[in-house]
C-alpha positions in Angstrom: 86.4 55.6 99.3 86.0 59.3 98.1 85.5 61.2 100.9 83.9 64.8 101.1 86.1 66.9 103.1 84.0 70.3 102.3 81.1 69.1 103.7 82.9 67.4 106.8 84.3 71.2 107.3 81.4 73.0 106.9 79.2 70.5 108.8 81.8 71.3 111.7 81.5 75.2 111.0 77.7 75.2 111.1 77.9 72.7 114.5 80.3 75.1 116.2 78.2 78.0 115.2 75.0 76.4 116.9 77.5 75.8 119.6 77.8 79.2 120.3 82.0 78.5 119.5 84.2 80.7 118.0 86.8 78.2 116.9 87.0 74.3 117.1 90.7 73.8 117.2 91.7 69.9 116.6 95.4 68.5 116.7 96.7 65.0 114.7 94.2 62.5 116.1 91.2 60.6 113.8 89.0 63.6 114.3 91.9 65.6 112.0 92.3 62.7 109.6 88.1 62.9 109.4 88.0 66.0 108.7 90.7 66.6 106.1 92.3 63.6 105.7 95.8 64.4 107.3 97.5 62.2 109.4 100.5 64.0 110.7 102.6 62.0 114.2 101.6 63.8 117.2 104.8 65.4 118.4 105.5 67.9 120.9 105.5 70.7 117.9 102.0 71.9 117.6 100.1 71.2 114.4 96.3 72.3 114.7 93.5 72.8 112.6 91.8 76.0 113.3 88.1 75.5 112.5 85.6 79.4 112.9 82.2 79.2 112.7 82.1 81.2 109.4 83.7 78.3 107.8 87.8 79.5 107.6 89.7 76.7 107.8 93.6 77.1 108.9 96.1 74.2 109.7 99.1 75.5 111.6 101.6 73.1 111.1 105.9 73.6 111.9 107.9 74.5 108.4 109.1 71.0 108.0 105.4 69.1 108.1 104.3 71.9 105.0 105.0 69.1 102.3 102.7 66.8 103.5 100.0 69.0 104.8 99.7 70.1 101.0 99.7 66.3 100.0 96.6 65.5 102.2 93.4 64.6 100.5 91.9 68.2 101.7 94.7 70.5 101.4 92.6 72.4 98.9 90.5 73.4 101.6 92.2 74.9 104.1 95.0 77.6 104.3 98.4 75.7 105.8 100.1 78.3 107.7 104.0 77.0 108.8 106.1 78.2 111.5 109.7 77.8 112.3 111.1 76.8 115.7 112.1 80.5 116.6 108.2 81.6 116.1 105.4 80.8 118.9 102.7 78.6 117.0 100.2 79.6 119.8 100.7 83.4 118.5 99.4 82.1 115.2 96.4 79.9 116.1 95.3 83.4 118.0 95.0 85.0 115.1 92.8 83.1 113.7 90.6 82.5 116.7 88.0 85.1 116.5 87.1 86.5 119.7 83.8 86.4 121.7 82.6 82.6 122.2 84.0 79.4 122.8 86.7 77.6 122.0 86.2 74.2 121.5 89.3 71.4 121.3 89.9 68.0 120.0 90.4 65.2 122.6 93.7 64.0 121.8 95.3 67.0 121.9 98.2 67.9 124.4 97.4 69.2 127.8 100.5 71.5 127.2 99.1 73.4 124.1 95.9 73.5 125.9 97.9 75.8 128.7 100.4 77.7 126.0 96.7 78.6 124.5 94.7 79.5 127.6 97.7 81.8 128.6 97.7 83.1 124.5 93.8 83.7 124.9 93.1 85.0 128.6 89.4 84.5 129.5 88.1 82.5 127.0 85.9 79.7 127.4 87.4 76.0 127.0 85.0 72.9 125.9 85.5 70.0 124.1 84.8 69.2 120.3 83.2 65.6 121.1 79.4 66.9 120.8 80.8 69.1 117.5 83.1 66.0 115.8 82.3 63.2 117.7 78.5 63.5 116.7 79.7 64.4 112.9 81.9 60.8 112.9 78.8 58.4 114.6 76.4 59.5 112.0 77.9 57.6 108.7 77.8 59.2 105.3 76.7 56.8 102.0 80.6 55.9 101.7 81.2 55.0 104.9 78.7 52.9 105.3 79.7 51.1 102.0 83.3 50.7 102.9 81.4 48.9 106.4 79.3 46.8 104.5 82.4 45.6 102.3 84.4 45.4 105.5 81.3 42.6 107.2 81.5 41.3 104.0 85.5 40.6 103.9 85.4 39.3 107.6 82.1 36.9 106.8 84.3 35.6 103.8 87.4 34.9 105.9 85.3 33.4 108.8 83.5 31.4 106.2 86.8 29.7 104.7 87.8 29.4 108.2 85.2 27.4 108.8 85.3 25.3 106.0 87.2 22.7 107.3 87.4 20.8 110.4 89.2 22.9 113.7 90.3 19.6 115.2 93.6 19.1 114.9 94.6 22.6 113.4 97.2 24.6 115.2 97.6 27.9 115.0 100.0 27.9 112.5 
């Protein structure tokens, strides 16, 4: 399934814009791997996508995770800036949180980088991406709903041999 990552990014951008936001910030979770396709472990080292409403894209991602931020299917999209353990990530993903709005995050991210960024960014307003991504990932694009269709079709097949033959009798095995 080819994807369009530019369009998921700027369909976020223009959503977080209406939104009033100033950034949509979204750690690993399926709402990352939507939006540009990376699929990093969620560890207690901060990796976040920093979304503005003028469409900049930045992942912040430790020094070691780099190489396979630059492998995912969207790396051409977004700016991958690293950081090494003696460097405070939150520092970063202020500096590229414009100021005056919103800051929306993703749901799966961890309430502690929610703190270290409320005390990086004093008296900014806090809400939560779901109306911004979650609305973006219920309404499916031609390919998704292609890779569904093949999906119903796979599981009617399987059902289908399944019941081709009697049950009685069968075991699990």
């Amino acid at each position: 399934m080819r994807t369009d990552h530019a369009a998921r990014l700027r369909g976020a951008a223009s959503r977080l814009a209406d939104a009033g936001g100033s950034a949509l910030l979204v750690a690993p979770s399926p709402d990352l791997r939507y939006l540009i396709g990376y699929e990093p472990m969620p560890l207690e080292r901060p990796t976040l996508l920093v979304i503005d409403a003028a469409g900049g894209a930045t992942l912040i991602v430790p020094e070691l995770e780099r190489p396979l931020a630059a492998a995912a299917p969207g790396a051409d999209l977004f700016e991958i800036v690293p950081w090494r353990d003696d460097d405070d990530p939150y520092t970063l993903v202020v500096t590229h949180v414009p100021g005056g709005g919103t800051v929306f995050v993703g749901d799966r991210i961890w309430g502690s980088h929610v703190l270290a960024l409320q005390r990086a960014l004093p008296g900014a307003a806090w809400g939560s991406a779901a109306p911004i991504v979650g609305a973006m990932r219920a309404r499916k694009d031609a390919a998704e709903l292609d890779a569904l269709r093949r999906a119903a079709a796979a599981a009617d097949a399987a059902l289908d041999d399944l019941l081709s033959e009697p049950l009685a009798g069968r075991t699990e095995r």
